[in-house]
C-alpha positions as CSV (number, residue, x, y, z in Angstrom):
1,X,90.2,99.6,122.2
2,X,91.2,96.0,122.9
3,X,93.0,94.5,120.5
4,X,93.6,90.7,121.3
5,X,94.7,87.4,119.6
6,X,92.8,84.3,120.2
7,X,93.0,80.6,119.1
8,X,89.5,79.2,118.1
9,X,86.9,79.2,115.8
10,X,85.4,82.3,114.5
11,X,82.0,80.9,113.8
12,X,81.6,80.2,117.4
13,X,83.1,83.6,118.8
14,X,80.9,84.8,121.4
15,X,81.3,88.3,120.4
16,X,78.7,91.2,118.7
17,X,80.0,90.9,114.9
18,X,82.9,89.2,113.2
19,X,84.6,90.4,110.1
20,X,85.8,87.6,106.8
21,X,87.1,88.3,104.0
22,X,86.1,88.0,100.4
23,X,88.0,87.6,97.3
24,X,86.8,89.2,93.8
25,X,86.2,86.3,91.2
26,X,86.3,83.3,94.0
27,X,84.6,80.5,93.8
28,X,82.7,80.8,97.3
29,X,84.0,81.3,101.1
30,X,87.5,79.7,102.0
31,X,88.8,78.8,105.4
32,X,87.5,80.2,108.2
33,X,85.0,82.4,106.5
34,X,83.6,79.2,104.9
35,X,83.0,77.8,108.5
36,X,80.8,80.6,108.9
37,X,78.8,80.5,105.3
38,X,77.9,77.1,106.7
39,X,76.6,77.9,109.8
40,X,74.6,80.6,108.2
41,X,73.1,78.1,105.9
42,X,75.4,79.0,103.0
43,X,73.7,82.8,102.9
44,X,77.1,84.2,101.9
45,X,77.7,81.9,98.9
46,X,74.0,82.9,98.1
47,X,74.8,86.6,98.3
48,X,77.8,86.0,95.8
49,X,75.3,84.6,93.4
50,X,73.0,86.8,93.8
51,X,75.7,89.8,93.0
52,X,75.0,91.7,96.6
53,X,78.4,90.6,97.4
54,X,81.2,91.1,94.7
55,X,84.6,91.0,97.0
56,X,85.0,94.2,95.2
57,X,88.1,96.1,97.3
58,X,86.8,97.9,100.4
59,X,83.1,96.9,99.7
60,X,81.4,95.9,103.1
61,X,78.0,93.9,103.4
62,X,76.9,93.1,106.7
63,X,74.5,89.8,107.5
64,X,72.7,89.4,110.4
65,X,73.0,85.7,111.4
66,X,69.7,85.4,113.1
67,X,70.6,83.5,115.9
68,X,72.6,80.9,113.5
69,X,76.1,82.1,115.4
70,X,76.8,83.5,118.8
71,X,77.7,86.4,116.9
72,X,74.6,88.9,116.4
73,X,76.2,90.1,112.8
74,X,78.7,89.4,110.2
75,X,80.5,91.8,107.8
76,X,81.9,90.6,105.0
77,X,84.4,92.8,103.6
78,X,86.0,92.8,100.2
79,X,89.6,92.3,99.2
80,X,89.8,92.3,95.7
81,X,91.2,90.4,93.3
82,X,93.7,87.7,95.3
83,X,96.6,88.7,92.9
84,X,96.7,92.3,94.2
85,X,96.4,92.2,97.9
86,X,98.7,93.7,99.7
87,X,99.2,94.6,103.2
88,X,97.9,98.3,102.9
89,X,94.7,96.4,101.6
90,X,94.4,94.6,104.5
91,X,94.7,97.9,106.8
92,X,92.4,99.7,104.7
93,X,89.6,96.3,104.5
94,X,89.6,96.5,108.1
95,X,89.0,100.0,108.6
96,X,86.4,100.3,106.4
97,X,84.9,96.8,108.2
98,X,85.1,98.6,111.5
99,X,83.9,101.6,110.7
100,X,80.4,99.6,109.1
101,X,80.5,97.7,112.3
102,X,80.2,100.6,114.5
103,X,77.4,102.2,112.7
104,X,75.7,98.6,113.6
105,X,76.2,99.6,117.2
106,X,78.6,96.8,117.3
107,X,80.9,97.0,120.5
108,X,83.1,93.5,120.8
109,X,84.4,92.4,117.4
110,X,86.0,89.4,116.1
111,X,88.3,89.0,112.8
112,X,90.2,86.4,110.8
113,X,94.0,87.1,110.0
114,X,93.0,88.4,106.6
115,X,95.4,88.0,103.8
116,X,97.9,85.5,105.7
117,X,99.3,83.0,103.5
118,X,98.4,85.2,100.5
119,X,101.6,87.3,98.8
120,X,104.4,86.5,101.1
121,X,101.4,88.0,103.9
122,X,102.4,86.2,107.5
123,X,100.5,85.8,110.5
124,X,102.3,88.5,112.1
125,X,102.4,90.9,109.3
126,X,98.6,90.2,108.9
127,X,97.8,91.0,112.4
128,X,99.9,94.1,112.5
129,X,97.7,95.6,109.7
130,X,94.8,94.7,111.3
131,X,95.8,96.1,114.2
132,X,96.8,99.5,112.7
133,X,93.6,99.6,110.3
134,X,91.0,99.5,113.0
135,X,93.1,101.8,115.4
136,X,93.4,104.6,112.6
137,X,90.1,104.0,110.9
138,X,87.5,104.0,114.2
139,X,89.8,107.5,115.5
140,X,88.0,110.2,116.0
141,X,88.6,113.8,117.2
142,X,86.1,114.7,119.6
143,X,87.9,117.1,122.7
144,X,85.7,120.3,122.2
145,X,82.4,118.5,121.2
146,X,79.4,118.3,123.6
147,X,77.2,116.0,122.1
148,X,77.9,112.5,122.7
149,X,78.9,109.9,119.4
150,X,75.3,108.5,118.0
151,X,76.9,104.9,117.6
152,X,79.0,104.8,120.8
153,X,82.8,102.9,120.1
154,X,84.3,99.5,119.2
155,X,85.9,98.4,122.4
156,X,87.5,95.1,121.6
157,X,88.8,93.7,118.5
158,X,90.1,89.7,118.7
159,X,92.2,88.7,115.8
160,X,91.2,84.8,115.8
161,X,93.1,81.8,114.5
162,X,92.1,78.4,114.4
163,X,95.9,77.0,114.7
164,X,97.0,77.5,118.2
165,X,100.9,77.7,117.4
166,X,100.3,80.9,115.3
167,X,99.2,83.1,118.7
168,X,102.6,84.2,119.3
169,X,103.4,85.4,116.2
170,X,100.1,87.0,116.0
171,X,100.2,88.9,119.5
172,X,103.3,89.8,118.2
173,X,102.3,91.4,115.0
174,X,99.5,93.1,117.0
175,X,101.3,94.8,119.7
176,X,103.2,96.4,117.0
177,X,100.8,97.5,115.5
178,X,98.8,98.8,118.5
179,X,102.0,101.1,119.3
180,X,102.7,102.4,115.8
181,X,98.8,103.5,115.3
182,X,98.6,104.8,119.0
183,X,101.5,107.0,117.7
184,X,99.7,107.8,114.9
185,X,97.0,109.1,116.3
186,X,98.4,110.6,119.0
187,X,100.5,112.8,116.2
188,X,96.5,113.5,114.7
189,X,95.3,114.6,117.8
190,X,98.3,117.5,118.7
191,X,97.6,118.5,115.0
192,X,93.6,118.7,115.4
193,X,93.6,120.5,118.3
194,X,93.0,124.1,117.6
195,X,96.3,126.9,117.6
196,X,94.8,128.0,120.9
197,X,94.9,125.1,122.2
198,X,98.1,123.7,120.7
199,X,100.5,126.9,121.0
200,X,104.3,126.5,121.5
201,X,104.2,126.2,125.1
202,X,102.0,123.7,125.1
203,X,103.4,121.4,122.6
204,X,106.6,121.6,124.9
205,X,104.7,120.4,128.3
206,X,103.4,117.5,125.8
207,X,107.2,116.6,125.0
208,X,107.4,116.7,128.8
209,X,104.8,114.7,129.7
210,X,105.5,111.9,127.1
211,X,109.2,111.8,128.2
212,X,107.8,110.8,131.3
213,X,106.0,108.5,130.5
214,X,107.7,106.5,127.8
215,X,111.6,107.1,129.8
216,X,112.8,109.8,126.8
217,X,115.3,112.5,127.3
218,X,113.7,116.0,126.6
219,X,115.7,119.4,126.5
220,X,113.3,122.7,126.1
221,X,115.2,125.6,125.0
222,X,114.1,129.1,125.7
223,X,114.3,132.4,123.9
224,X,117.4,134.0,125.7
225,X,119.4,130.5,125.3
226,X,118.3,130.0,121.9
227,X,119.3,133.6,121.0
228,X,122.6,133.0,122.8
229,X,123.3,129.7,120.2
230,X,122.7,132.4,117.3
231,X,119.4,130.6,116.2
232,X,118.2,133.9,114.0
233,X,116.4,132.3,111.7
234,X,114.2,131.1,114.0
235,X,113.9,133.6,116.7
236,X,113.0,136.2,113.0
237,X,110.1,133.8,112.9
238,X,109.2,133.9,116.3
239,X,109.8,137.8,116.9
240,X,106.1,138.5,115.7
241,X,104.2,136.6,118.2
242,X,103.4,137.2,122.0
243,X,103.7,133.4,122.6
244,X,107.1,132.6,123.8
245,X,109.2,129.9,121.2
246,X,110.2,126.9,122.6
247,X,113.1,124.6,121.0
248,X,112.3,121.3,121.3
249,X,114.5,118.2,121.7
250,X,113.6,114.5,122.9
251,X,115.7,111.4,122.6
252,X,115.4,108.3,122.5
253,X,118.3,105.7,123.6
254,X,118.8,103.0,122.6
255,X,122.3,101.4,122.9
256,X,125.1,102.4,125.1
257,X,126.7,105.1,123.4
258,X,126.0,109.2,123.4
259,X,125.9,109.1,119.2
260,X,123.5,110.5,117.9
261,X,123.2,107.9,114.9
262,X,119.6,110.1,113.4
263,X,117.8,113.5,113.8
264,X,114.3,113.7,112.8
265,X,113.8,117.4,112.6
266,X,109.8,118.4,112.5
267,X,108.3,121.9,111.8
268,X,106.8,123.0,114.5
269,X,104.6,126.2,113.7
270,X,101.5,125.9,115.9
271,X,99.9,128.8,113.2
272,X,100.5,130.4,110.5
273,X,99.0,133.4,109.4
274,X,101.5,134.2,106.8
275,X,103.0,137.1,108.7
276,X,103.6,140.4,107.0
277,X,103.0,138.6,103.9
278,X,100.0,137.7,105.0
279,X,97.9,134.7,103.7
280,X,94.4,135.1,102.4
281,X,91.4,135.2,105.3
282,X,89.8,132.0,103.4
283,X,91.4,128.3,104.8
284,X,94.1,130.3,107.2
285,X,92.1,128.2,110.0
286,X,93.9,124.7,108.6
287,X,96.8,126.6,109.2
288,X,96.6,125.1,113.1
289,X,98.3,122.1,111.3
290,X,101.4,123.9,110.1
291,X,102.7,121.7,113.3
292,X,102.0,118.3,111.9
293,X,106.1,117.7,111.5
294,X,106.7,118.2,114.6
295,X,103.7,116.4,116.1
296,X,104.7,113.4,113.9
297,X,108.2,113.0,115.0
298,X,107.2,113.4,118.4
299,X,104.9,110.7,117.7
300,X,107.5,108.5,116.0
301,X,109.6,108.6,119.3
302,X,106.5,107.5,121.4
303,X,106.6,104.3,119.4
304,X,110.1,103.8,119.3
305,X,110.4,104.1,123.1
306,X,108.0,101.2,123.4
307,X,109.9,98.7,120.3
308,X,113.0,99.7,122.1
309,X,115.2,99.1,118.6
310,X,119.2,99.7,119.3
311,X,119.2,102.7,118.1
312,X,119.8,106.8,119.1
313,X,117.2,109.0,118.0
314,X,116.8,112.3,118.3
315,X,113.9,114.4,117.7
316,X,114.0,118.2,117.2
317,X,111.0,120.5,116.9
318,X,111.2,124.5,116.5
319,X,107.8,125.8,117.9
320,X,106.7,128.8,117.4
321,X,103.5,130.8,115.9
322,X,104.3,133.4,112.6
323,X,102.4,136.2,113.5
324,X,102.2,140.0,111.9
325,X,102.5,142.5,114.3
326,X,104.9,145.7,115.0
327,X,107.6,143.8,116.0
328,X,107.6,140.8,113.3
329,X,109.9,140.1,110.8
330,X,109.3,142.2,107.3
331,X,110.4,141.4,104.0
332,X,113.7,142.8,103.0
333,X,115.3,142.2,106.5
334,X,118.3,140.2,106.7
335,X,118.8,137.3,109.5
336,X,121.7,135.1,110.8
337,X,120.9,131.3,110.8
338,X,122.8,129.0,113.5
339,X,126.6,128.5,111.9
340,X,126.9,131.9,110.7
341,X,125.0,131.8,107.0
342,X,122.9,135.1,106.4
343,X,119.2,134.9,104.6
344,X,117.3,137.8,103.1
345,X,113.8,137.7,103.8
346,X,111.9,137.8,100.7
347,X,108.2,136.3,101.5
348,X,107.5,136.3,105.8
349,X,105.4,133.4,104.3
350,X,108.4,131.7,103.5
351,X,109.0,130.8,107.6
352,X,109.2,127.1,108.1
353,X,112.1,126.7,106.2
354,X,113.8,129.2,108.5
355,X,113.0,127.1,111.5
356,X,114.4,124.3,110.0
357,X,117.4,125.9,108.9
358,X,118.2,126.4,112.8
359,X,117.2,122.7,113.5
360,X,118.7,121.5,111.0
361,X,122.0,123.3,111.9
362,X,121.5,121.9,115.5
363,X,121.4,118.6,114.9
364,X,124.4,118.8,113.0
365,X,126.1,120.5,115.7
366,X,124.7,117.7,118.0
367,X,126.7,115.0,115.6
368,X,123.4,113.5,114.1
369,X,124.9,110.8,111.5
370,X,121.7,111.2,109.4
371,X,118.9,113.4,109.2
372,X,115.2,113.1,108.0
373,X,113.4,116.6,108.1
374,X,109.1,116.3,108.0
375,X,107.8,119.8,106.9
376,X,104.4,121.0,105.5
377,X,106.6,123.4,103.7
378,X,105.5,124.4,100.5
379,X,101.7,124.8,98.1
380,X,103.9,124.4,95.2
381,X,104.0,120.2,96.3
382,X,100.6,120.1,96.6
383,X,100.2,121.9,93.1
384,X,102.7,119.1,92.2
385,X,101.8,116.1,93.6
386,X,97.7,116.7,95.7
387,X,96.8,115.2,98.5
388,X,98.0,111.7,97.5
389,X,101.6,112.0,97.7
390,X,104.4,113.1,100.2
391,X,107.3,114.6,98.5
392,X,110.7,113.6,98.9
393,X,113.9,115.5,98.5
394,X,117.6,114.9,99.5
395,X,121.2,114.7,99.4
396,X,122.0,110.8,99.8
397,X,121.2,107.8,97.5
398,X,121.1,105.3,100.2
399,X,118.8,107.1,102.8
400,X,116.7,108.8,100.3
401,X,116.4,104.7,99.2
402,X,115.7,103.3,102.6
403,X,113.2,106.2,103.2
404,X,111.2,105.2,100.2
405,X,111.1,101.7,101.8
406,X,110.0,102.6,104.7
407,X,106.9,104.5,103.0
408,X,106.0,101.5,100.7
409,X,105.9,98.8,103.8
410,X,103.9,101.4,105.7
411,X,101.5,102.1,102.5
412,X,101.8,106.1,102.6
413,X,102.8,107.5,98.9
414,X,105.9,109.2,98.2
415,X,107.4,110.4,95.2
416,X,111.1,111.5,94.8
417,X,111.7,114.6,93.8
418,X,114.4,116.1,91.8
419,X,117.2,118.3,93.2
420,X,119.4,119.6,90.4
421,X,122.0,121.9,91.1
422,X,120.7,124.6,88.5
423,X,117.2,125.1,90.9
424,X,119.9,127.1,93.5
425,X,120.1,129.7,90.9
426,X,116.6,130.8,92.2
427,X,117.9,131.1,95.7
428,X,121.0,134.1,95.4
429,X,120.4,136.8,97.1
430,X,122.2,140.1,96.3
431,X,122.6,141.3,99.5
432,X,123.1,138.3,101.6
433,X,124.3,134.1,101.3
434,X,121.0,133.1,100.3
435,X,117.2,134.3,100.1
436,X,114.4,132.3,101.6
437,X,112.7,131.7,98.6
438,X,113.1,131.5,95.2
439,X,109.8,132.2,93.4
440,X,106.9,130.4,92.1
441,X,108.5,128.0,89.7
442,X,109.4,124.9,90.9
443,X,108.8,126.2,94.7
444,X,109.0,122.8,96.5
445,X,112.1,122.0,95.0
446,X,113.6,125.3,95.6
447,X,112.7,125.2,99.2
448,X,114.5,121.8,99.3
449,X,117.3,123.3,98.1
450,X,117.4,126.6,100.8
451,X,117.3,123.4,103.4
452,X,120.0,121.3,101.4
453,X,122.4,124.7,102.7
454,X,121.9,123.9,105.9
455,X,122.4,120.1,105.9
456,X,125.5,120.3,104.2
457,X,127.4,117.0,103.6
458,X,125.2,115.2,106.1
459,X,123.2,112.7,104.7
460,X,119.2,113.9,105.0
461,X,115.9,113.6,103.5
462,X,113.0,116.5,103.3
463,X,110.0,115.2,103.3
464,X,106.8,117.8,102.6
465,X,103.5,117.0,103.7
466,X,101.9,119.7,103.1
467,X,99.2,117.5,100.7
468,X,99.6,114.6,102.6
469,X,99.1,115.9,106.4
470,X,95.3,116.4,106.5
471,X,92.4,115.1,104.4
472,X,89.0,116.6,103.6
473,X,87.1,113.1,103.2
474,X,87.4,109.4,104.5
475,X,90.2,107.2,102.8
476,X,90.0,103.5,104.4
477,X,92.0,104.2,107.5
478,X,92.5,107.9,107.0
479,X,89.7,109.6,108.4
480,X,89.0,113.5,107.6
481,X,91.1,115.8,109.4
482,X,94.9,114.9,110.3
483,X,96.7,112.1,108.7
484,X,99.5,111.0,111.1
485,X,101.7,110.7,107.8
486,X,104.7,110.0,108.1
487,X,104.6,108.3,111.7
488,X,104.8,105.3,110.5
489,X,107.6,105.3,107.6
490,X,109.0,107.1,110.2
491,X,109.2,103.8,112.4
492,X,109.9,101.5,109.9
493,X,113.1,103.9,108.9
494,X,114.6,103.6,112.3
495,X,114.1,100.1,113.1
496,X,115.7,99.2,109.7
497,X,118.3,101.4,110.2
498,X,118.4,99.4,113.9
499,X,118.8,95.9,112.0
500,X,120.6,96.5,108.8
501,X,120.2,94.0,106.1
C-alpha cells in the first residue's frame, strides 16, 4: 500500500473514502472533520444527536456522502475521550477505520493527521501511527490460500493536511512508520508460515536474501563449525532432527567502528514438538511459531538498515527444529554449553533456553556491550501475565529501563518481572553446573535465571513472548495470527540507544 502525505482539503479529496476523527463528549466536528459535516449537510453533527455516533474509542460509522464530496464514503472513527488519547489510540483508530473501509470495497483512502496537537501528539508522530496502524491492521496472511480476498485491498492511504509547511514533517513521520510496520509484518509472515515451510534452512536463505537487499552483514554457521566452537547446548537441541541447524548472525553497521555496541539474540526453533518429553497432540501445530524471536529480530534489523541510526547491531538466531527420534537428546543427559558450563537435561521441553545459552555465550564472545534476548520461552508467563503482556527479566537497571521505554512509545505491554537471587536455588543440579529447568513454580522466572548464567556481567534483558507472539482474535492493529511484538520496541531501543538523551 501507498502511504502518502498531501497538503489540501479533505473534503475535496478525490479519493474512495476518507477517515475523521471523533471525540467522546464533544460538542460537534472540529477542524478538518467539521469541513466535511458541512459539506454533508451537517449529517455528522446529526448522527451525534441522534446517538449513532458516540466517539466511543475504536467505534467506526461509515456515511455515504451521496454525491455531496468527491469522496464516495466517509468513516468516522472514534477516539475517545480527548484527555486519554494517546498515540497507540491513534494506531489502533486507524486500523480499525481501515479495516471498515475495506469491507466497503474502498480502494484509495484519505485521512486527517488524527490526534496532532492533542497530548504533546505532533504532525510527525501522528502520521507515524497512522502509518503503522493501517500497515499492521489491513495485513493479512494469505501464501497457501486459493480463493481470492472477497473485499480485494486498500491500495493507497494519503495522510492530508490543510497547512502546507507541515508536509515535511509529515512524510517524515510516515516513512518511519512505513519501514517499522513493513518490519513488522514481515517478522508475522516468517512466523505464519507453516514449520515446513519455514524450517532452519530456510529461515537462513531469508537472512541471506534480506542482507542483500537491505546492505547487512550475514554469517551462517553450520553444524561441524558450530560443533567445533563447543556450542552443545544447541547442537543437544538440534541432534533430534533430520533438518540441518543453522547459526544465524546478521549485522547491521552503523558507524565506523567493528564494536559491537548490542546483540539481539532471538529463539529460533522453527517447531517444537517437545522432544522426548513430548508435548500434548492438541495446539502442538502453533508450535510453528516457537521461531517468532528470531523472526522479530531479523525484522528489527530490516528497519534499522533503512533508519540508518549510528549504531552496531547484531542479530543472532539459533535455528533449529526439537524433534524426538533415536538420536535426540533424552532427559538425564548432560551437555556442554559454549564457555565450558555443563547443563543436565531435566525436561527435552525445556530447549529454547539451551539455544540461547549458546547465543547468548556468542555474543559475548563477539564483545556485544549489551544484550536483549526475545524468546517464546516459557507457559508459566503466559499463566502469569496472558496474552496481554510481554515479560521482562534482566540483570541491568538502566537497559531493563530503556527497554520499558521503548515498549511504552511503541504501545506493546510489558511487565517487569522479578529476578531474586533465591529463584536459582530451583536451578542446581547434582550432577552438573546447572539443570535446564527448575520446576513448575515460578517457571518464567526460573528460566530467566538459567539465561542470566550465561549473560554474566553483561548488561541484557529477556524478554518472553510466549503470550504476546500470536493472537487468536482481532485487537485494533493486531490481527489473528502472529503479532510482530517486539519489532517495534525493538526499534525504538536501538535508535535511542543511537541518540542518547
Amino acid at each position: 500500500m501507498e502511504i502518502k502525505a498531501v497538503a489540501g482539503d479533505i473534503a475535496h479529496n478525490a479519493v474512495d473514502a476518507i477517515i475523521i476523527g471523533y471525540f467522546e463528549g464533544a460538542a460537534g466536528p472540529e477542524g478538518p472533520a467539521a469541513a466535511v459535516d458541512a459539506a454533508l449537510g451537517g449529517a455528522v453533527r446529526q448522527l451525534v444527536a441522534q446517538g449513532e455516533i458516540k466517539g466511543k474509542l475504536d467505534q467506526v460509522i461509515v456515511i455515504h456522502t451521496l454525491g455531496k464530496l468527491p469522496a464516495g464514503k466517509v468513516a468516522v472513527v472514534g477516539l475517545g475521550k480527548q484527555d486519554d488519547l494517546t498515540l497507540d489510540r491513534v494506531r489502533g483508530a486507524t486500523a480499525v477505520a481501515c479495516r471498515a473501509l475495506r469491507r466497503a470495497a474502498a480502494v484509495n483512502i484519505a485521512i486527517v493527521p488524527l490526534g496532532a496537537g492533542v497530548a504533546g501528539i505532533s504532525a510527525s508522530t501522528s502520521a507515524q501511527a497512522i502509518a503503522e496502524g493501517a500497515l499492521l491492521g489491513l495485513y493479512t496472511f494469505r501464501k497457501h490460500l486459493s480463493k481470492e480476498p472477497e473485499n480485494g485491498e486498500i491500495k493507497s492511504l494519503h495522510i492530508v493536511d490543510g497547512d502546507a509547511n507541515r508536509l515535511p514533517e509529515l512524510t517524515a513521520g510516515a516513512e518511519r512508520g512505513r519501514i517499522v510496520a513493513e518490519a513488522c509484518n514481515l517478522c508475522r509472515d516468517m512466523v505464519n508460515e507453516p514449520a515446513n515451510y519455514m524450517t532452519p534452512a530456510v529461515m537462513a536463505e531469508a537472512a541471506h536474501s534480506l542482507a542483500k537487499t537491505y546492505g547487512l552483514e550475514v554469517t551462517i554457521l553450520e553444524r561441524e563449525q558450530v560443533r567445533e566452537m563447543g556450542m552443545g547446548a544447541f547442537l543437544g537441541v538440534a541432534q533430534g532432527s533430520p533438518q540441518p541447524p543453522k547459526f544465524i548472525v546478521l549485522r547491521y553497521k552503523g558507524r565506523g567502528s567493528a564494536e559491537n555496541d548490542i546483540a539481539l539474540v532471538g529463539k529460533g526453533i522453527t517447531f517444537d514438538s517437545g522432544g522426548i518429553s513430548i508435548k500434548p497432540s492438541e495446539g502442538m501445530g502453533e508450535m510453528k511459531g516457537d521461531m517468532s524471536g528470531g523472526a522479530a529480530v531479523m525484522g528489527a534489523l530490516v528497519a534499522l538498515a533503512q533508519l540508518k541510526p549510528k549504531i552496531n547491531v547484531m542479530a543472532i538466531i539459533a535455528a533449529t527444529e526439537n524433534m524426538p527420534s533415536g538420536t535426540a537428546l533424552k532427559p538425564g543427559d548432560v551437555i556442554t554449553a559454549l564457555g565450558g558450563k555443563t547443563i543436565e537435561i531435566i525436561s527435552t521441553d525445556a530447549e529454547g533456553r539451551l539455544t540461547l545459552a549458546d547465543a547468548i555465550g556468542y555474543a559475548r564472545k563477539q564483545g556485544a556491550k549489551q544484550v536483549i534476548d526475545i524468546a517464546t520461552l516459557t507457559g508459566a508467563c503466559v499463566v502469569a501475565l496472558g496474552d496481554i503482556c510481554t515479560g521482562a527479566f534482566g540483570n541491568n537497571r538502566s537497559l531493563m529501563d530503556r527497554v520499558l521505554g521503548a515498549a511504552r512509545e511503541a504501545g506493546e505491554l510489558f511487565w517487569q518481572m522479578p529476578m531474586f537471587e533465591e529463584y536459582k536455588e530451583q536451578n542446581k543440579s547434582d550432577v552438573a553446573d546447572i539443570k535446564n529447568t527448575g520446576g513448575r513454580p515460578a517457571g518464567a522466572i526460573t528460566a530467566a535465571q538459567f539465561l542470566a548464567e550465561f549473560a554474566g556481567d553483561t548488561p541484557w534483558v529477556h524478554l518472553d513472548i510466549a503470550g504476546t507472539n500470536m493472537t487468536d482474535k482481532e485487537r485494533t492493529y493486531l490481527v489473528k495470527g502472529a503479532t510482530g511484538v517486539p519489532v517495534r520496541t525493538l526499534v525504538n531501543l536501538v535508535m535511542g540507544l543511537a541518540s542518547p538523551l
